[in-house]
ZATOR-113868 format. One record per residue: residue in three letters; x, z, y of N, C-alpha, C in turn; residue number from 1. Coordinates in steps of 0.1 Angstrom, whole numbers. Each point is the difference from the previous one (the first is absolute). Layout:
+--------+--------+-------+---------+---------+-------+----------+--------+-------+---------+-----+
: residu : n_east :  n_up : n_north : ca_east : ca_up : ca_north : c_east :  c_up : c_north : num :
+--------+--------+-------+---------+---------+-------+----------+--------+-------+---------+-----+
:    ala :      X :     Z :       Y :       X :     Z :        Y :      X :     Z :       Y : NUM :
...
+--------+--------+-------+---------+---------+-------+----------+--------+-------+---------+-----+
This chain:
+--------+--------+-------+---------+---------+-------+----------+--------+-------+---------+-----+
: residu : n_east :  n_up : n_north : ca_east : ca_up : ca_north : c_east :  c_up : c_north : num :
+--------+--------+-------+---------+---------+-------+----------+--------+-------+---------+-----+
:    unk :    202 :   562 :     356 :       5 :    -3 :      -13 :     15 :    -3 :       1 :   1 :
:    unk :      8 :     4 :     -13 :      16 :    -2 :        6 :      1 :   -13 :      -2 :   2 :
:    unk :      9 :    -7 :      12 :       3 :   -12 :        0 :      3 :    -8 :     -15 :   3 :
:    unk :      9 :     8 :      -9 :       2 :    -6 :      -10 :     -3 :    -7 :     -10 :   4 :
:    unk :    -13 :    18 :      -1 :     -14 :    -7 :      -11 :    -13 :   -14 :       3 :   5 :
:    unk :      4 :     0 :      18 :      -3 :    -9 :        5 :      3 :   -13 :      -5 :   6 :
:    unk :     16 :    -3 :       1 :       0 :   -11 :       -4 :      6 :    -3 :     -14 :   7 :
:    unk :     -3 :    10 :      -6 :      -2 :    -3 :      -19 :    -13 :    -4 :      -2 :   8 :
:    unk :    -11 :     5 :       8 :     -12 :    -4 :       -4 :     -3 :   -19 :       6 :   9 :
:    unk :      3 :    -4 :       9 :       3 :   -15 :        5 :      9 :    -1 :     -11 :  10 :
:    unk :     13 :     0 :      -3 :       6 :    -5 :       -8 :     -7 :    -6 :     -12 :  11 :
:    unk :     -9 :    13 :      -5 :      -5 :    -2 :      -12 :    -12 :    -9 :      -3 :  12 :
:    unk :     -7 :     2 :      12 :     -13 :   -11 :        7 :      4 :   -14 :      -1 :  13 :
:    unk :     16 :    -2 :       7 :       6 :   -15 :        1 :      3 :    -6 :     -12 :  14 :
:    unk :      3 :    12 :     -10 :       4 :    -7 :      -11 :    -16 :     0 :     -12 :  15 :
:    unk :     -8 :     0 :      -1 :      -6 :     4 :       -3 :     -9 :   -17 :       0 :  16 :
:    unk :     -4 :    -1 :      18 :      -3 :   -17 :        1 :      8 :    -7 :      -2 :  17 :
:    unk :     14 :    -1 :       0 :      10 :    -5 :       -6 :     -5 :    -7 :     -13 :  18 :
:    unk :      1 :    12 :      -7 :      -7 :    -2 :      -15 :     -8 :    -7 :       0 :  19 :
:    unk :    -11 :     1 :       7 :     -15 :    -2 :        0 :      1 :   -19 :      -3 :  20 :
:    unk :      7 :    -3 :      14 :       7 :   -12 :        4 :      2 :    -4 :      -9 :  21 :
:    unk :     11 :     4 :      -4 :       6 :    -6 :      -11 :     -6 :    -4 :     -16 :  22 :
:    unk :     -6 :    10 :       0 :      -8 :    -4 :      -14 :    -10 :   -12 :       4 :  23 :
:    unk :    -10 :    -2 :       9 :      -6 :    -5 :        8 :      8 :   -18 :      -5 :  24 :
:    unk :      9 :    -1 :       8 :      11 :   -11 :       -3 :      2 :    -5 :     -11 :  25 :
:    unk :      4 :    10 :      -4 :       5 :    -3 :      -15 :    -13 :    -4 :     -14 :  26 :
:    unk :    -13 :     8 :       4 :     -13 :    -5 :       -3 :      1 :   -16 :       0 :  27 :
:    unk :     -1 :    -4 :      13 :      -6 :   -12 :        4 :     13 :   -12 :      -3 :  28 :
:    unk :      9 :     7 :      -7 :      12 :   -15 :        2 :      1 :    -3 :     -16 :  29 :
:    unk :      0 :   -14 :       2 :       0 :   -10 :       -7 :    -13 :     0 :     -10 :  30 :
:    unk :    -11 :     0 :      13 :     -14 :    -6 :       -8 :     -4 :   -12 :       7 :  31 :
:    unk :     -1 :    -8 :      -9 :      -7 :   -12 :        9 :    -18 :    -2 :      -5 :  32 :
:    unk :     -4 :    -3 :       6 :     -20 :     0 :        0 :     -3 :   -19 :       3 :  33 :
:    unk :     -2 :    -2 :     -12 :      -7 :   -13 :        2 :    -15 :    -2 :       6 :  34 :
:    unk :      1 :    -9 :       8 :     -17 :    -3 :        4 :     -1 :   -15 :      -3 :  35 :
:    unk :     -9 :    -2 :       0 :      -8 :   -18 :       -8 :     -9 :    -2 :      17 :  36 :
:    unk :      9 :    -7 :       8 :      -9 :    -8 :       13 :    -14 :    -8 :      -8 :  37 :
:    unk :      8 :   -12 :      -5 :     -10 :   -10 :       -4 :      2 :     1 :     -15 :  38 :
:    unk :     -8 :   -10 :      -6 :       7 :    -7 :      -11 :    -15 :   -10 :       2 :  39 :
:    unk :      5 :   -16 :      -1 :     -10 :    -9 :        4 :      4 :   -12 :     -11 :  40 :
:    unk :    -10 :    -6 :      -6 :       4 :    -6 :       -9 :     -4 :   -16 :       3 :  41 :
:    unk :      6 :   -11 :      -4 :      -1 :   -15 :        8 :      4 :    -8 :     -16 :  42 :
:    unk :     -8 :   -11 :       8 :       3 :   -12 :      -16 :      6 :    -9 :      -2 :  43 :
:    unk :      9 :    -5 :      -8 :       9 :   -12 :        3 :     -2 :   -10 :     -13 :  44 :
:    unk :      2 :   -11 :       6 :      -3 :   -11 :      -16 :      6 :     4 :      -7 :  45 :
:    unk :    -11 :     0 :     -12 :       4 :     0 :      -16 :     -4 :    12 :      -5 :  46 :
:    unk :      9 :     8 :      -9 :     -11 :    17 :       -8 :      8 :     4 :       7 :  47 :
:    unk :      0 :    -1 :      16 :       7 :    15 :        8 :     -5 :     4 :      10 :  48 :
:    unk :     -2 :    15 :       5 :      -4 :     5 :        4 :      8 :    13 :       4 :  49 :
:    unk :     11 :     0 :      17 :       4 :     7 :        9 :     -6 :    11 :       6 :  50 :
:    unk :      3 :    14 :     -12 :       2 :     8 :       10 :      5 :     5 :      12 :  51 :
:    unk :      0 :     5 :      13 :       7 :     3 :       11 :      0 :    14 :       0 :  52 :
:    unk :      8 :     7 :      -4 :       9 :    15 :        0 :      2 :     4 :      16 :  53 :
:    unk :     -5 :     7 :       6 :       8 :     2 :       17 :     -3 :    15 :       1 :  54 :
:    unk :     14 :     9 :      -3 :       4 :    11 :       -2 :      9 :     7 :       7 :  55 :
:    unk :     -3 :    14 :       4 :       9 :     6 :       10 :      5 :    11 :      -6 :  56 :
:    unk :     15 :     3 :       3 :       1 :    19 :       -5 :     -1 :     6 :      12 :  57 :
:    unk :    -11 :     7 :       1 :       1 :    11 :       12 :     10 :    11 :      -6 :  58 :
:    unk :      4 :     1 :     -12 :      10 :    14 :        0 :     14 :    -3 :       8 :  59 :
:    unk :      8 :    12 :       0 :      13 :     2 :        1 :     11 :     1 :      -7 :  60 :
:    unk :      0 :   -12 :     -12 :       5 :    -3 :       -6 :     -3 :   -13 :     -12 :  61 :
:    unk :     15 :    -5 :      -3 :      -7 :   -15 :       -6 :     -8 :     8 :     -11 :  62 :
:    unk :     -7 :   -16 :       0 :     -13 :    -3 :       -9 :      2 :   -11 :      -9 :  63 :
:    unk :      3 :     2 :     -13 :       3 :   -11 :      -11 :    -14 :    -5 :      -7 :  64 :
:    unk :     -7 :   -11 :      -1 :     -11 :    -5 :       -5 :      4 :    -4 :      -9 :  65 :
:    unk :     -4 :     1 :     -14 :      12 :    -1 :      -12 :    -11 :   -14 :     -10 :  66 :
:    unk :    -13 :     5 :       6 :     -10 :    -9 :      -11 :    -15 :    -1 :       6 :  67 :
:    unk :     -7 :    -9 :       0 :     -16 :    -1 :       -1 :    -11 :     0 :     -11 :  68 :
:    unk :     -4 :     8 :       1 :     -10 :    -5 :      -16 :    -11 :    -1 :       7 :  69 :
:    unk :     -7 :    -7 :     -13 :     -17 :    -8 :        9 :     -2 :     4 :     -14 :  70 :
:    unk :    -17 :     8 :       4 :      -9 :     2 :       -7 :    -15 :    -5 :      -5 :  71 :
:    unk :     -6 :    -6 :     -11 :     -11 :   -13 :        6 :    -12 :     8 :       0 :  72 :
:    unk :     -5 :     5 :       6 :     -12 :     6 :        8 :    -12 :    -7 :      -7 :  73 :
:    unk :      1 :   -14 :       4 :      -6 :    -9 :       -6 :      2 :   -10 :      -7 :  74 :
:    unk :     -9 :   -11 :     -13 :       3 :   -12 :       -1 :     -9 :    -9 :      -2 :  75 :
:    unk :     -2 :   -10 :       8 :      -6 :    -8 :       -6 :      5 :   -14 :      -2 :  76 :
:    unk :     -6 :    -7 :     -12 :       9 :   -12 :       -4 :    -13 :   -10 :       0 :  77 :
:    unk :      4 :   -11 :       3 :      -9 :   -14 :       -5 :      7 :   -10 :      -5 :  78 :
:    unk :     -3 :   -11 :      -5 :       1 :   -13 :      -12 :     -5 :    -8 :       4 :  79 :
:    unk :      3 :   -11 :       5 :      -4 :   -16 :        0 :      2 :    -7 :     -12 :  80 :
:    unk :     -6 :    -4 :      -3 :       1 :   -13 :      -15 :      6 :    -9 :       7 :  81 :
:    unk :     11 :   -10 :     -11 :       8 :   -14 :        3 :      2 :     2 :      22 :  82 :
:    unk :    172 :   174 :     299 :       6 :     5 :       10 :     10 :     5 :       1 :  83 :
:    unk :      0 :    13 :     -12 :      17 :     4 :       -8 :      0 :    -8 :     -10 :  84 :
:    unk :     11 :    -8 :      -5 :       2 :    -6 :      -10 :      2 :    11 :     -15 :  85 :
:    unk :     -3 :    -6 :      -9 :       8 :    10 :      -10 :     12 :    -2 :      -4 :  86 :
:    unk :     -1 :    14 :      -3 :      16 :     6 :       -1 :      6 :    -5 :     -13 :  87 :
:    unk :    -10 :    -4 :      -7 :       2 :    -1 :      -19 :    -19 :    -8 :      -6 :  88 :
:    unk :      5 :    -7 :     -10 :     -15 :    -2 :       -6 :      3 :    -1 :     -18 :  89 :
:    unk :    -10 :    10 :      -5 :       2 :    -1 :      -12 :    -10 :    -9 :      -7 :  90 :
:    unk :     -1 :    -3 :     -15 :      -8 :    -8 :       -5 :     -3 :    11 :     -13 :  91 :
:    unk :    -16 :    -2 :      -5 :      -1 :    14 :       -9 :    -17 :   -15 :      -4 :  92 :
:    unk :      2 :    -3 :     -14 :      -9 :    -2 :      -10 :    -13 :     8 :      -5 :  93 :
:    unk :     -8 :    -1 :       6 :     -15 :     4 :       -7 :    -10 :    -2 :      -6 :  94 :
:    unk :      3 :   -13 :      -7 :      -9 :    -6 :       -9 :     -6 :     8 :      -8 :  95 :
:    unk :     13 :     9 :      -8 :      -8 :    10 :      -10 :     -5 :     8 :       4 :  96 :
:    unk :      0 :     3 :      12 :      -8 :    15 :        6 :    -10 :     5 :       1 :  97 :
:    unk :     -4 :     5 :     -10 :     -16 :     6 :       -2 :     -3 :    11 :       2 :  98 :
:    unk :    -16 :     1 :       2 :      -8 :    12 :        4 :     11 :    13 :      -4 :  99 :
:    unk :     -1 :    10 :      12 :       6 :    13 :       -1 :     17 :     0 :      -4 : 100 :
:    unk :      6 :    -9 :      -4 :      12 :     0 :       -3 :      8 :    -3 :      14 : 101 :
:    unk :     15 :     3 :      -4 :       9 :     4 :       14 :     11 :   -11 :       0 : 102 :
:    unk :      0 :    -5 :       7 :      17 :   -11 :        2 :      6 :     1 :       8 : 103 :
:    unk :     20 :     4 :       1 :       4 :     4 :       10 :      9 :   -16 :       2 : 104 :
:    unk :      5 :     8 :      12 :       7 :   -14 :        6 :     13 :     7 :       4 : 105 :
:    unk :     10 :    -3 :      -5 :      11 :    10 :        2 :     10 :   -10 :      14 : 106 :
:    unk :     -2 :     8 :      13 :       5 :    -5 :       11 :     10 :    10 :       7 : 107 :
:    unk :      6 :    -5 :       7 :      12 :    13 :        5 :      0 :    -5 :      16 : 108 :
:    unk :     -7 :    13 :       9 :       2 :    -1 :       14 :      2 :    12 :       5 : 109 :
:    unk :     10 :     1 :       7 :       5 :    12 :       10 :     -3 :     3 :      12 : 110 :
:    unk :     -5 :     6 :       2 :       2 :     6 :       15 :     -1 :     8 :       6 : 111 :
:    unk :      8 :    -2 :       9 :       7 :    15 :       10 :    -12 :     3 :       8 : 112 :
:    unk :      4 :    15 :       4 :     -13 :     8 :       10 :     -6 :    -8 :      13 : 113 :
:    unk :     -7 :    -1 :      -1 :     -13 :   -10 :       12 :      1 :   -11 :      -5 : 114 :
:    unk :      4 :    -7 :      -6 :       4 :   -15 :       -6 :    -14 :    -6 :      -4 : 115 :
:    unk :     -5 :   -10 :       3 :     -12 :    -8 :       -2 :      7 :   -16 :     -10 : 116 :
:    unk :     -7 :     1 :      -8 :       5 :    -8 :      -12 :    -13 :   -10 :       0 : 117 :
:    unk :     -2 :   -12 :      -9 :      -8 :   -11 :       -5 :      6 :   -10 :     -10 : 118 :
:    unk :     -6 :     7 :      -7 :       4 :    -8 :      -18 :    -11 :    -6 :      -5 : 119 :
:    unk :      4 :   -12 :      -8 :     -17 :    -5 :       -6 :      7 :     1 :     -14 : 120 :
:    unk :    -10 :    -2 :      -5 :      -3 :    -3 :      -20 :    -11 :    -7 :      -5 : 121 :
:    unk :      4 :   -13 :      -2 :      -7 :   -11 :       -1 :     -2 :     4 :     -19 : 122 :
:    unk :    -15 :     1 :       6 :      -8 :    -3 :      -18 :     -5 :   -13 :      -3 : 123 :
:    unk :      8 :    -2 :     -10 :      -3 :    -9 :       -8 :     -8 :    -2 :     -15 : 124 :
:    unk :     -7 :    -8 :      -5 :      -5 :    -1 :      -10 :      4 :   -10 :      -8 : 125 :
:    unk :     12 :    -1 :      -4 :       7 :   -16 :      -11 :     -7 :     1 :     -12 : 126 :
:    unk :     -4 :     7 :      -7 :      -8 :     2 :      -15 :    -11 :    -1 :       3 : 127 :
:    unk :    -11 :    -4 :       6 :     -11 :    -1 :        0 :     -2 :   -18 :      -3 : 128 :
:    unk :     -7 :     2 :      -9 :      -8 :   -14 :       -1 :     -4 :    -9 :      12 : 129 :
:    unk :      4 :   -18 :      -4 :      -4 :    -8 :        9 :    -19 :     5 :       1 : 130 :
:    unk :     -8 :     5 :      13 :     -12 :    -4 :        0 :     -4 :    12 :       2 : 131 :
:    unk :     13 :    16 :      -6 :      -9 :    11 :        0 :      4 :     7 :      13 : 132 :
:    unk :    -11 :     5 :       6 :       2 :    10 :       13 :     -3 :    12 :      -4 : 133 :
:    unk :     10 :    12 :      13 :       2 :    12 :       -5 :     -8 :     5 :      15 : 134 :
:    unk :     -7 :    15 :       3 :       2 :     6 :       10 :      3 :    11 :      -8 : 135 :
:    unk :      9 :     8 :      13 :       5 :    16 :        0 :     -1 :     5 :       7 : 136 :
:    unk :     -7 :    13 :       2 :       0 :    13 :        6 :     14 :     6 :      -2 : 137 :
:    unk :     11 :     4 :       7 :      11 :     3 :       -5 :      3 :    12 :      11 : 138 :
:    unk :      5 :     8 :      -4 :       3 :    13 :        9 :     20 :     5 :       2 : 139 :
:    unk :      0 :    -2 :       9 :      17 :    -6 :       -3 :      7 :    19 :       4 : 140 :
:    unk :      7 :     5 :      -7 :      10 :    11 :        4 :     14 :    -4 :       1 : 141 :
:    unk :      3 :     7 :      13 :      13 :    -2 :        3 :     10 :    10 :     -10 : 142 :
:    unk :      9 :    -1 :      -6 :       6 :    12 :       -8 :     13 :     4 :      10 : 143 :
:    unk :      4 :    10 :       6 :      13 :     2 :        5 :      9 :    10 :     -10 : 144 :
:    unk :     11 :     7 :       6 :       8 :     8 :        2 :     -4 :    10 :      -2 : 145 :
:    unk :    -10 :     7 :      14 :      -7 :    14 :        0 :    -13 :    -7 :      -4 : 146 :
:    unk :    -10 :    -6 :     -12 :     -13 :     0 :       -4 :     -3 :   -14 :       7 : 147 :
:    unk :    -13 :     3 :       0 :      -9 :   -15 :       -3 :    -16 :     1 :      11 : 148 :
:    unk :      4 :   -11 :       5 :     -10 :    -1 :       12 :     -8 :   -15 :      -4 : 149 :
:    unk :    -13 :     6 :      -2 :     -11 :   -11 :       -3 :     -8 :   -11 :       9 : 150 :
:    unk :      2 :   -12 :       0 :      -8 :    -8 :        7 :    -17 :    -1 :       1 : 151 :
:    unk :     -6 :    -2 :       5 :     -13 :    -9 :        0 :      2 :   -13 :      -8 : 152 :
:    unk :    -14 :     4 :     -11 :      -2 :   -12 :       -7 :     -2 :   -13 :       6 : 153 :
:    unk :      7 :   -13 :      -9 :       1 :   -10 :        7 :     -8 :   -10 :     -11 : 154 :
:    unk :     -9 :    -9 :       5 :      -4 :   -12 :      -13 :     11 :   -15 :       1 : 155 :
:    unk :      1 :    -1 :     -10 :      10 :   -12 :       -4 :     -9 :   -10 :     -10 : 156 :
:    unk :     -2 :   -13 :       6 :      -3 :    -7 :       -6 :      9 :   -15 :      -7 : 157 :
:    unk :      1 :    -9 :      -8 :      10 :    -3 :       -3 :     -4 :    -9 :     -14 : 158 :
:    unk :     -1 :   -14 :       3 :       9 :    -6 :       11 :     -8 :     0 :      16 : 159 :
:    unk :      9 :    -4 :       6 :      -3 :     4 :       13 :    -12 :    -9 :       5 : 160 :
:    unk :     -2 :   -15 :      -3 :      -7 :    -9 :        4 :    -13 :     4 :      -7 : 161 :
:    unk :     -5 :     9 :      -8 :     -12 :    -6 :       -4 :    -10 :     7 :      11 : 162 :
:    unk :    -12 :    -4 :      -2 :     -10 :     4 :       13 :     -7 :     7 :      -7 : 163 :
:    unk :     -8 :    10 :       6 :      -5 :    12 :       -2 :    -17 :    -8 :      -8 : 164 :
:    unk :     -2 :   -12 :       5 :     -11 :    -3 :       -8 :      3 :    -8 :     -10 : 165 :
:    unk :     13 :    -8 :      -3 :       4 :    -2 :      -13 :      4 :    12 :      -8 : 166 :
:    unk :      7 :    13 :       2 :       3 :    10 :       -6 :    -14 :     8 :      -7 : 167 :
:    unk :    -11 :    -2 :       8 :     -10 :     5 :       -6 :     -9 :   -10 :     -10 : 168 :
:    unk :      4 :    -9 :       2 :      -7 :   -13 :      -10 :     12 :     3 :     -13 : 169 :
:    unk :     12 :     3 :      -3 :       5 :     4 :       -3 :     -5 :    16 :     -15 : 170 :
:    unk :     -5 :     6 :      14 :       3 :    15 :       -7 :    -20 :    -1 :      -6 : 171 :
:    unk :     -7 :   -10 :       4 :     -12 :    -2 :       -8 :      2 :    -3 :     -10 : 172 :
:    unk :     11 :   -13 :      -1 :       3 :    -2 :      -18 :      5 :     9 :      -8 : 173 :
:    unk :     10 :     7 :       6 :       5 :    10 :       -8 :    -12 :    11 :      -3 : 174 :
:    unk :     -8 :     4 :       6 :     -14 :     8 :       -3 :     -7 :    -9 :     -11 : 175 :
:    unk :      0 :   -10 :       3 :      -7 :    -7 :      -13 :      7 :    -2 :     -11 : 176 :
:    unk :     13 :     1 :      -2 :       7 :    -3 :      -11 :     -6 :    16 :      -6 : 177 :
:    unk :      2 :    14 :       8 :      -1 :    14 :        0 :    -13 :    -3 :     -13 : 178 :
:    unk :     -7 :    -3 :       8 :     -19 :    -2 :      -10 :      4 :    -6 :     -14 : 179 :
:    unk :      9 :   -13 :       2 :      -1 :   -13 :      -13 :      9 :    10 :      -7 : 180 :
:    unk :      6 :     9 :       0 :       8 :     6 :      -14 :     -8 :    17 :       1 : 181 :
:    unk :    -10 :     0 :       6 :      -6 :    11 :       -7 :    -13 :    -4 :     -12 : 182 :
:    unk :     -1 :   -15 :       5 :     -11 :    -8 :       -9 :      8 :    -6 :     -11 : 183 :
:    unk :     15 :    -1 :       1 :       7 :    -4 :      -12 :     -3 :    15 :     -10 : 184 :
:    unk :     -1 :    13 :       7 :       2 :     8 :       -8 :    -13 :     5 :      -6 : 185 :
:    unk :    -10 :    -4 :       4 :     -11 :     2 :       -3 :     -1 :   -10 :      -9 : 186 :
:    unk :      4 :   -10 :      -4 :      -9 :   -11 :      -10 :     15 :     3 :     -10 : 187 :
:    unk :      7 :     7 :       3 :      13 :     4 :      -15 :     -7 :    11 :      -6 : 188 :
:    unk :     -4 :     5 :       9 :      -9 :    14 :      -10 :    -12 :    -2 :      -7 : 189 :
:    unk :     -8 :    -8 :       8 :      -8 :    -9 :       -6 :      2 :    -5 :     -17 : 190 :
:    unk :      8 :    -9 :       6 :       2 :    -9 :      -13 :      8 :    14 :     -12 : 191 :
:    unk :      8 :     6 :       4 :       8 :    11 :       -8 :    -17 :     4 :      -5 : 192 :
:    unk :    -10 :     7 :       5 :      -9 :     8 :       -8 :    -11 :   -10 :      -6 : 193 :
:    unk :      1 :   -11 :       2 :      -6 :   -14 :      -11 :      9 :    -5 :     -11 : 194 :
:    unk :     11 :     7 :       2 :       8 :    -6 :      -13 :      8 :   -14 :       0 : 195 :
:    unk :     -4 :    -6 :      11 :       6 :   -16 :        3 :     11 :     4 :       2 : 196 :
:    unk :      8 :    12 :       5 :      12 :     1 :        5 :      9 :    11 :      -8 : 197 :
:    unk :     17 :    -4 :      -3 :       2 :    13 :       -8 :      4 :     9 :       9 : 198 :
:    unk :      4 :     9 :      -6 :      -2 :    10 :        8 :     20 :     2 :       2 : 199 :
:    unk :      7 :    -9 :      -2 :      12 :     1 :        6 :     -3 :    -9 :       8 : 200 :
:    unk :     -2 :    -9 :       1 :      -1 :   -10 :       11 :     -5 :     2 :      10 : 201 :
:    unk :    -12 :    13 :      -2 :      -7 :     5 :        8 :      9 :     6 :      10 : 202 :
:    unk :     11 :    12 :      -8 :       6 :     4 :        7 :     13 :    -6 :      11 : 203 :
:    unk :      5 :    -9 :      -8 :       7 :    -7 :        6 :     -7 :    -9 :      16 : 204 :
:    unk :     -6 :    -1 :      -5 :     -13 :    -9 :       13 :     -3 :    13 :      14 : 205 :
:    unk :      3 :    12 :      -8 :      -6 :    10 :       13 :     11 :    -1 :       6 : 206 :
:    unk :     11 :     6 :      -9 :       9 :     6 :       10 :     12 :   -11 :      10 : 207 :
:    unk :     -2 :   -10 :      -5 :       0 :   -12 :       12 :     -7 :     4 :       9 : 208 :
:    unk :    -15 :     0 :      -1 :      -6 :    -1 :       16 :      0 :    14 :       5 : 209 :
:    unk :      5 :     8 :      -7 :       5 :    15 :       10 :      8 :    -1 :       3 : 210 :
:    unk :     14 :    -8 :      -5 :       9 :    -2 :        6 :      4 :    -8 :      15 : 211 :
:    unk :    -15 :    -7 :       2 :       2 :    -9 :        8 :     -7 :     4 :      11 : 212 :
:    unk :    -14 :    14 :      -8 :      -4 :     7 :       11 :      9 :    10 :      10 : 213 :
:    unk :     11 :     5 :     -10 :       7 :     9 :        3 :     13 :    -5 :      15 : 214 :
:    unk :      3 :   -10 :      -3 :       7 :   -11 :       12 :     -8 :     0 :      10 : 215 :
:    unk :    -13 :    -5 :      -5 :      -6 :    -2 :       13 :     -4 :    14 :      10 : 216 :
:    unk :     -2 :     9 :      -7 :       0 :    18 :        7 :     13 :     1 :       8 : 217 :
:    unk :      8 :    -3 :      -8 :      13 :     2 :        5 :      2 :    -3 :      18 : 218 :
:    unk :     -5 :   -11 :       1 :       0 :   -11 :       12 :    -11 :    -7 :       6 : 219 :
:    unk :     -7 :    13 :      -2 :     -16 :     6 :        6 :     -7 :   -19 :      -2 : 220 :
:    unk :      1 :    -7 :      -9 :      -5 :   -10 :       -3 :    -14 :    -1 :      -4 : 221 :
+--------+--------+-------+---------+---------+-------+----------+--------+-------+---------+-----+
């Protein structure tokens, strides 16, 4: 074959993986890929409750974590009558946080390619009643830059001191409160179809204790 055509066809070959390369590169730059090592959660006096964030970007390029949201998986509520340090720690309120609804925690961490990070986000509960205990099922997503990488569900209980056999002596009463306003509503209907009761009062009387059943759903009470 003539030399020439020879090396037009290499030329063309060289340029060709060139390309290949090149696009290849150009693909892969400036993606960064979050991974979730841990996330471990610990308890500190009072309605707080420390998340531990320990996060890597395996990509090739930075990785901006812009926000966390926690989603409540679960709730349940009860009533008593009468190594690497972190880099950053945020504080994020969840008293109001009920069944299926989403609360973000707006945090700002960077990091560069291979970079291993550890951030906490101390939940707190300040609006909850002296007496009342909360647990959560809470499912935490990381939000970035390039999308959103999901944790393993975590349970949060809160305040942190109560013991799991007061919490449940707890969540008995609240089952029994559950019963005493289904028998409030049974003796309003009652009395509404005997005539002892009018029938605005009647109304007014219900939609109190749906309102109060509706709270309690809320916070799997």
């Amino acid at each position: 074959m003539d030399p020439t055509i020879v090396g037009a066809l290499i030329a063309a070959v060289a340029a060709i993986v060139a390309s290949l390369i090149g696009a290849n590169r150009i693909k892969r730059k400036g993606k960064g890929k979050l991974e979730i090592a841990d996330i471990i959660s610990s308890l500190e006096e009072g309605n707080k409750c420390v998340l531990d964030f320990r996060v890597q970007n395996t990509g090739n390029a930075d990785l901006v974590i812009n926000r966390v949201s926690f989603q409540a998986l679960n709730v349940q509520s009860a009533a008593t009558f009468g190594a690497l340090e972190f880099s950053k720690t945020y504080d994020l309120d969840i008293s109001e946080l009920g069944l299926g609804e989403t609360l973000d925690a707006p945090v700002a961490q960077t990091l560069k390619p291979g970079e291993i990070d550890r951030f906490g986000i101390v939940l707190i509960a300040a609006k909850m009643g002296t007496g009342v205990f909360r647990r959560w099922t809470l499912e935490p997503t990381l939000h970035t830059n390039v999308g959103a990488t999901a944790g393993r569900p975590l349970e949060v209980l809160l305040p942190y001191e109560v013991s799991d056999e007061l919490f449940k002596e707890a969540r008995k009463a609240s089952l029994d409160e559950t019963r005493e306003l289904e028998e409030e509503k049974r003796q309003i209907r009652e009395s509404l179809e005997a005539g002892t009761l009018s029938e605005t009062t009647a109304e007014g009387a219900l939609r109190e204790i749906e309102s109060r059943e509706r709270e309690k759903r809320r916070f799997g009470s």
